[in-house]
C-alpha distance (Angstrom), angle and dihedral (degrees) to the residues before:
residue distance angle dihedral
X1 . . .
X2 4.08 . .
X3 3.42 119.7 .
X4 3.99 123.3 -136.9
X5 3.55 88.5 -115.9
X6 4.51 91.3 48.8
X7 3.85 84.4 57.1
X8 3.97 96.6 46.8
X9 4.01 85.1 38.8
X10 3.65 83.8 57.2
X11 4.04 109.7 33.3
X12 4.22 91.7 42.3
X13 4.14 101.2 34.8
X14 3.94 107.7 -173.6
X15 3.62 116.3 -153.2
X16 3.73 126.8 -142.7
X17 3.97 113.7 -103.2
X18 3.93 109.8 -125.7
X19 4.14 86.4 175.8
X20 3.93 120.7 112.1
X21 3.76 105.7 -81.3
X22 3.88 125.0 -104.6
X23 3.81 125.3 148.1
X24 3.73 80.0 -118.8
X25 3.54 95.5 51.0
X26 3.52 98.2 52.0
X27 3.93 97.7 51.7
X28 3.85 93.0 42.4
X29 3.88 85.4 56.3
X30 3.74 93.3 51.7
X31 4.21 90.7 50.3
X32 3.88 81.3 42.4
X33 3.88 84.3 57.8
X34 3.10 95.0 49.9
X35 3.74 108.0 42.5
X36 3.62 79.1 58.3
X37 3.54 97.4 48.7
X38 4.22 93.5 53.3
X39 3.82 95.6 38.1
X40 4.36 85.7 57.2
X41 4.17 82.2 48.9
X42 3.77 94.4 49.0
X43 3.80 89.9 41.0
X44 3.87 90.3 52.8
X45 3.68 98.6 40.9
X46 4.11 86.8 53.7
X47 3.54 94.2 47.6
X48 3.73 93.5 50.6
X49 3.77 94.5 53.1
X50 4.28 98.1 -103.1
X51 3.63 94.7 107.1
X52 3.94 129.2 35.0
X53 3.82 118.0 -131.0
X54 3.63 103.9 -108.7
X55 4.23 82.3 56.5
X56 3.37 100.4 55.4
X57 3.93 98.7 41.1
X58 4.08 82.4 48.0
X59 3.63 86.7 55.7
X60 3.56 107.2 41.7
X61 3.88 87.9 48.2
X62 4.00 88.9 54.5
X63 3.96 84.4 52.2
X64 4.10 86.3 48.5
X65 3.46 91.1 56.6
X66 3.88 95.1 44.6
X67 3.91 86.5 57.6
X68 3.61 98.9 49.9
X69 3.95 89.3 50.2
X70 3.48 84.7 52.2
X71 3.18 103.3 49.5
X72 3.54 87.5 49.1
X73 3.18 98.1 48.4
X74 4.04 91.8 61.9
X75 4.12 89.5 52.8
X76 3.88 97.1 -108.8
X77 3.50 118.0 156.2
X78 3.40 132.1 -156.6
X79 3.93 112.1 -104.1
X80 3.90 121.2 -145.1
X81 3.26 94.9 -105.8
X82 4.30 100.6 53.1
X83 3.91 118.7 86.8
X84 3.93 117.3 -92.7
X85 3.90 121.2 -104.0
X86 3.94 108.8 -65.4
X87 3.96 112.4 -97.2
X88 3.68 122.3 -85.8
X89 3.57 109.2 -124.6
X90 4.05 87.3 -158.4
């Protein structure tokens, strides 16, 4: 028999972080994580029919936002070398 924590183990897999170790760091990588883990659940439920489009891109964009704040929020800056903010399309 599964256990509660099996299932979550297996739905919500958290990777180890390799990355040099801050506080900050280490929470931003578990939002990463899961950003990354919703936007693959809104990308699956639109392409099997349970969510329209214009839903899912309004949703992962909401989550977008949620991770800049956050990431924000914990005083990281963006180094030289990372990739600008994503494009507004407003």
């Amino acid at each position: 028999m599964t256990s509660d924590r099996e299932k979550e183990e297996f739905l919500y897999p958290r990777s180890k972080y390799y990355g040099s170790f801050t506080p900050q760091s280490l929470v931003f990588n578990a939002n990463l994580q899961e950003f990354a883990q919703k936007v693959s659940l809104l990308c699956n439920l639109e392409t099997g029919g349970k969510i329209d489009q214009d839903a899912a891109y309004k949703q992962i964009k909401a989550l977008w936002k949620q991770l800049k704040a956050s990431r924000k929020a914990l005083g990281i800056e963006n180094s030289p070398l990372e990739p600008e903010d994503f494009p507004d399309s407003e």
